[in-house]
C-alpha positions as CSV (number, residue, x, y, z in Angstrom):
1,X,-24.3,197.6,-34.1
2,X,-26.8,195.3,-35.3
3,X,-30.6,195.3,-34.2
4,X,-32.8,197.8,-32.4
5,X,-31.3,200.6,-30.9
6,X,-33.6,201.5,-28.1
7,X,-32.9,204.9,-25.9
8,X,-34.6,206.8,-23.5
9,X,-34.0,210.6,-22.6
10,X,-32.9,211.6,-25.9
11,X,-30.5,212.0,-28.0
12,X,-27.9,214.1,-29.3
13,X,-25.1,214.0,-31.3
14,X,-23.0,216.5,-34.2
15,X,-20.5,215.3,-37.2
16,X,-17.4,216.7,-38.6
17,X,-17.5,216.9,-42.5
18,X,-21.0,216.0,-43.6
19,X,-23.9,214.8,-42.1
20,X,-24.2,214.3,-38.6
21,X,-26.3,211.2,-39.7
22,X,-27.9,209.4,-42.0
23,X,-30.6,207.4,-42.2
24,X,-31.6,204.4,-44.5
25,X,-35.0,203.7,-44.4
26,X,-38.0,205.1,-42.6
27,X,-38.1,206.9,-39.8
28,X,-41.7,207.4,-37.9
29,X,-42.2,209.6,-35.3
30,X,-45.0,209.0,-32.9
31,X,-46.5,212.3,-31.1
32,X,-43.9,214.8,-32.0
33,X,-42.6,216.5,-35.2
34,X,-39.6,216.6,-37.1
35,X,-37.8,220.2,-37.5
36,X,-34.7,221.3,-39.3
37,X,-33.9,225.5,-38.4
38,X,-36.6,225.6,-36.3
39,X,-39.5,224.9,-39.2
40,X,-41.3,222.0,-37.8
41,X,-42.4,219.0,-40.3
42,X,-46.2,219.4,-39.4
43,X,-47.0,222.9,-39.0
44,X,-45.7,224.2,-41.3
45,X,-47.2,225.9,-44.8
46,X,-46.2,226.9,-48.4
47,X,-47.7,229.6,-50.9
48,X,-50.0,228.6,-53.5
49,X,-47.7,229.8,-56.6
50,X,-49.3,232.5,-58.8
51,X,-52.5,232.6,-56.3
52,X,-50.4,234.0,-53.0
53,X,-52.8,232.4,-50.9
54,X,-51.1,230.4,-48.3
55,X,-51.9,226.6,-47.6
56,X,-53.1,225.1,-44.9
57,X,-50.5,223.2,-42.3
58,X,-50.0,218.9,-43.0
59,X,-52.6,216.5,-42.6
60,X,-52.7,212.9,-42.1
């Protein structure tokens, strides 16, 4: 395929050995979030190493 891929209703998919796909490039995603194992992309926080103290969750 060559061009725009355009969908609507989602999208699915799963892969043998390896990925299940791969992406070249960006990727933007406009009001929603990105999660792998349930840990969303924007929400989510680290720990300050040494300190403990926990960060605040991503900002533009």
């Amino acid at each position: 395929m060559r061009g725009r891929l355009t969908y609507q209703g989602g999208m699915a998919g799963s892969g043998g050995a390896g990925a299940a796909a791969t992406i070249q490039g960006n990727v933007r995603v406009e009001g929603g979030d990105i999660s792998a194992d349930d840990i969303g992309l924007k929400p989510h926080t680290h720990y300050v190493a040494g300190a403990g103290a926990q960060t605040g969750p991503a900002t533009a």
